[in-house]
BABA-658999 format. One record per residue (C-alpha): x, y, z; residue number from 0. Coordinates in nm, 2 decimals, decimal comma, always signed. Layout:
<sites>
[[X; Y; Z]; NUM]
...
</sites>
This chain:
<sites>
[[+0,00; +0,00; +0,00]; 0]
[[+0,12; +0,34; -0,08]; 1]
[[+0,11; +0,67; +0,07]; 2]
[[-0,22; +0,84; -0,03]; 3]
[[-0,40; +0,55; -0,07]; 4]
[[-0,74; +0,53; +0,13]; 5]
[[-0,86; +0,23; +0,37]; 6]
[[-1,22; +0,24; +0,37]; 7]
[[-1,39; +0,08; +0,68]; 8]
[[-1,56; -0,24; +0,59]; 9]
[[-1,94; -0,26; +0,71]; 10]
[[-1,86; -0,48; +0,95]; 11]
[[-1,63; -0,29; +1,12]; 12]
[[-1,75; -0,18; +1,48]; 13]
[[-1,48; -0,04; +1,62]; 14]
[[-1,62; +0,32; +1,77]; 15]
[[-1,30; +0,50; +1,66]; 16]
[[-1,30; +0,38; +1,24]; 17]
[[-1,62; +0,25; +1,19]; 18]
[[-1,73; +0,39; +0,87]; 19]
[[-1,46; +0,56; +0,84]; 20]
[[-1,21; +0,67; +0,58]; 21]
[[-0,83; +0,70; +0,62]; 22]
[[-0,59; +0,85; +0,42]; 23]
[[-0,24; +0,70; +0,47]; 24]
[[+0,04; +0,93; +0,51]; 25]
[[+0,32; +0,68; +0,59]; 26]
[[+0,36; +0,28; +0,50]; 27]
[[+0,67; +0,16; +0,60]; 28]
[[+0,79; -0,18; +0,75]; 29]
[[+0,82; -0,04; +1,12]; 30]
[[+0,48; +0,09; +1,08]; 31]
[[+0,16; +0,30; +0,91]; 32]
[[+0,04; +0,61; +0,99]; 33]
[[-0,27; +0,78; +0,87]; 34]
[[-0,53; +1,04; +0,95]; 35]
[[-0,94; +1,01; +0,91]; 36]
[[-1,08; +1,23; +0,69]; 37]
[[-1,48; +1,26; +0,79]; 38]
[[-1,48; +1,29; +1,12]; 39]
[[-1,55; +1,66; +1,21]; 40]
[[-1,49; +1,81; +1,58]; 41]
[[-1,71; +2,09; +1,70]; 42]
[[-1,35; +2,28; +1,74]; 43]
[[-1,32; +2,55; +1,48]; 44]
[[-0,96; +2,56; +1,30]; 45]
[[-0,95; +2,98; +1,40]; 46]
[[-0,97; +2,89; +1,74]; 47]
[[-0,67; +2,71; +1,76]; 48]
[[-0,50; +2,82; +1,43]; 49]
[[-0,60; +3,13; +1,38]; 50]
[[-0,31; +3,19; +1,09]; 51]
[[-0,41; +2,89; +0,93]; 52]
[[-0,82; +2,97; +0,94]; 53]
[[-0,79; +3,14; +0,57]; 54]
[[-0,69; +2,85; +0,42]; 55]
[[-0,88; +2,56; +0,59]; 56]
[[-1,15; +2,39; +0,32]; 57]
[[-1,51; +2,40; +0,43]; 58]
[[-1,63; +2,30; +0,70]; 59]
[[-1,38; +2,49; +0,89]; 60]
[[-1,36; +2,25; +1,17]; 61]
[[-1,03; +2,05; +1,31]; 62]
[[-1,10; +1,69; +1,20]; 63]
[[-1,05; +1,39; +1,44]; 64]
[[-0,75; +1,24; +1,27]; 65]
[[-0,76; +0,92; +1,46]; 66]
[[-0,74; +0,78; +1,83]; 67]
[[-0,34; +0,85; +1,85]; 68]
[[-0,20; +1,14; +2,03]; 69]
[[-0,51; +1,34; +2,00]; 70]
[[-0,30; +1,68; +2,11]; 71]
[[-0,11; +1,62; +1,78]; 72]
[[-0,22; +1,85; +1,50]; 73]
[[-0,12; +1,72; +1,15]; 74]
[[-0,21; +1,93; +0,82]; 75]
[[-0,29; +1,82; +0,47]; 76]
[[-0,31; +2,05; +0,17]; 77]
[[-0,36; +1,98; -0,16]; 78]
[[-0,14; +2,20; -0,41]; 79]
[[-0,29; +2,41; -0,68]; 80]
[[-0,18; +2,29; -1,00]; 81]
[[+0,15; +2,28; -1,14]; 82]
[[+0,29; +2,33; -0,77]; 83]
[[+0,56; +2,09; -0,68]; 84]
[[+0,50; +2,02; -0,32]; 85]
[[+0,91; +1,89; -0,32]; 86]
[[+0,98; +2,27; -0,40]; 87]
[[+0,80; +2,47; -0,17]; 88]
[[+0,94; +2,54; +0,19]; 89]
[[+0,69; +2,41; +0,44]; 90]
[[+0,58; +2,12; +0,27]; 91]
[[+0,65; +1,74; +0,30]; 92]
[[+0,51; +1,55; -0,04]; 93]
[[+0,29; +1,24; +0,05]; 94]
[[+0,17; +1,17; -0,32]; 95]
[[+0,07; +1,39; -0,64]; 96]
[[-0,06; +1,74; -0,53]; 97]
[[-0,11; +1,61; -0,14]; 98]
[[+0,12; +1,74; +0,14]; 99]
[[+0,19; +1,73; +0,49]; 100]
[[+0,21; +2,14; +0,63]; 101]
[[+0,43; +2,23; +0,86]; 102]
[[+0,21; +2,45; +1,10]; 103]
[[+0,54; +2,63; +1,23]; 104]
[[+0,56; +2,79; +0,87]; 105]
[[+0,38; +3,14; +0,74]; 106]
[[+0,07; +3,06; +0,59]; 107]
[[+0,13; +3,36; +0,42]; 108]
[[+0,36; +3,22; +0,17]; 109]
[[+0,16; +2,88; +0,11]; 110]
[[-0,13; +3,04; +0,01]; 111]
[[-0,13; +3,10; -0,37]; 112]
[[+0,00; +2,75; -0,38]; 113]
[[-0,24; +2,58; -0,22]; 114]
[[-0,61; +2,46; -0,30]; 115]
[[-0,72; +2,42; +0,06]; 116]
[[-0,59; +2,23; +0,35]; 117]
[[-0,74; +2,06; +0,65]; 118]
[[-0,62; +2,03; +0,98]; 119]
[[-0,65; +1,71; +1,18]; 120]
[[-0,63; +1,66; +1,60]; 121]
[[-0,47; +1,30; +1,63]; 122]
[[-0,39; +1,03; +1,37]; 123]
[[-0,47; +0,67; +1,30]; 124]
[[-0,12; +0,44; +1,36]; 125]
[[-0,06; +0,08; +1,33]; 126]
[[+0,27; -0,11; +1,44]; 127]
[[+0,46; -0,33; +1,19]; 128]
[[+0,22; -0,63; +1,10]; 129]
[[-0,07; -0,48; +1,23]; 130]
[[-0,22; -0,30; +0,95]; 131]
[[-0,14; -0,61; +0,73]; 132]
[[-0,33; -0,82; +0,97]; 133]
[[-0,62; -0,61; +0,99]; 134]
[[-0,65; -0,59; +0,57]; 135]
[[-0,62; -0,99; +0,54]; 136]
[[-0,90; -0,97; +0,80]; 137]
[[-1,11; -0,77; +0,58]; 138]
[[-1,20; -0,50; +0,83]; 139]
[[-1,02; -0,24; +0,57]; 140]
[[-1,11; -0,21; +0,17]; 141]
[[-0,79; -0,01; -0,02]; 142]
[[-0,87; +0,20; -0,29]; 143]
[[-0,67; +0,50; -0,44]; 144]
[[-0,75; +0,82; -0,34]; 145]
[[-0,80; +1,15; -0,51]; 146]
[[-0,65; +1,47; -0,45]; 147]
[[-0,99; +1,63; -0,32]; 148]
[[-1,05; +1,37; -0,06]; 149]
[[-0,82; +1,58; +0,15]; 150]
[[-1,06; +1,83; +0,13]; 151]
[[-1,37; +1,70; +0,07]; 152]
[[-1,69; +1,82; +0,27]; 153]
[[-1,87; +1,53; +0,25]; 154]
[[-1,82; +1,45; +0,65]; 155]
[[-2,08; +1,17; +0,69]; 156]
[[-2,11; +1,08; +0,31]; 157]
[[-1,77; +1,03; +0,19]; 158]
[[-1,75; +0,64; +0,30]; 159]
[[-2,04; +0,61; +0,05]; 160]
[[-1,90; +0,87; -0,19]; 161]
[[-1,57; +0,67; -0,19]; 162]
[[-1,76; +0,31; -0,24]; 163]
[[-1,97; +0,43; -0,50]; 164]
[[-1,69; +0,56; -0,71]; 165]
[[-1,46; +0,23; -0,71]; 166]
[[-1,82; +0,01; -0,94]; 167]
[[-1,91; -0,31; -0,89]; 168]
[[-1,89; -0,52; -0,67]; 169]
[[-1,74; -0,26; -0,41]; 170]
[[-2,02; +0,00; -0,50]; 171]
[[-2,26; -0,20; -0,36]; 172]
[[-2,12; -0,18; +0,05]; 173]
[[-2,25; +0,19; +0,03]; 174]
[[-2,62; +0,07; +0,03]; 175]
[[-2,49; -0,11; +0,35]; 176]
[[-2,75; +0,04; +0,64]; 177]
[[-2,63; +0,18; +0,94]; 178]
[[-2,65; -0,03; +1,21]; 179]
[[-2,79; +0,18; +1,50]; 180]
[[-2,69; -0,10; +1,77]; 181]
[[-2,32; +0,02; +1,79]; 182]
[[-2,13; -0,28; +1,98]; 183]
</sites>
């Protein structure tokens, strides 16, 4: 699995921090994986703890759970405008294509004609070596590719379905899966 690809919670996943969830991976390395959830929304605006960065977040404006790991963390994606070379421009780390990690010590000021948006996440999703591996081969985790504007999507509660629907047959057919309101 590569960085930027997505693991899409299967159905049958329960687990209160992923289910239905979708995770972009920033990191995939033999030590470990490391990625951040994209539709889960705080209540916690980005101006109120990042008031620099604010301008720039994508809609909705909030600070996204990231995942159940060091929840104090902030981590920032942006996706670049095109023909930006994320490799080039201070302030950047390139995870894939036009998607970067931002380092929220640097002025936003001189990211942001070269960016399309960004979001900013509280926490990430991490797995040690073998874990993530396990948990595919278990099937609790479908991985598809992702797109630039999955970083910045404002789908919150839809994008699992958005995501399934967009990778056809037979995969299409989870996002008709109903919510389950018994939550184990």
């Amino acid at each position: 699995m590569a960085p930027g690809s997505l693991l899409v919670a299967a159905p049958g996943l329960n687990d209160p921090n992923f289910r239905r969830t979708v995770v972009y991976m920033i990191e995939h390395r033999a030590r470990g994986s490391l990625g951040v959830v994209l539709n889960r929304p705080s209540e916690v605006q980005v101006r109120d703890v990042l008031p620099s960065w604010a301008p720039l977040a994508s809609r909705p404006h909030a600070v996204f759970v990231g995942g159940p790991v060091e929840g104090e963390t902030a981590l920032c994606l942006a996706a670049l405008r095109t023909g930006q070379d994320p490799s080039a421009v201070r302030g950047l780390m390139p995870v894939r294509g036009p998607v970067a990690l931002v380092d929220l010590d640097s002025d936003p000021r001189a990211l942001e004609q070269r960016l399309r948006g960004l979001r900013v996440f509280a926490g990430y999703a991490g797995w040690d070596a073998g874990q993530l591996a396990g948990e595919i081969s278990r099937g609790d985790w479908i991985v598809v590719p992702a797109l630039p504007d999955d970083v910045l999507a404002g789908h919150e509660t839809g994008l699992w379905e958005h995501v399934l629907r967009r990778q056809g047959m037979p995969l299409a057919l989870l996002a008709t899966y109903p919510v389950d309101v018994r939550r184990n």
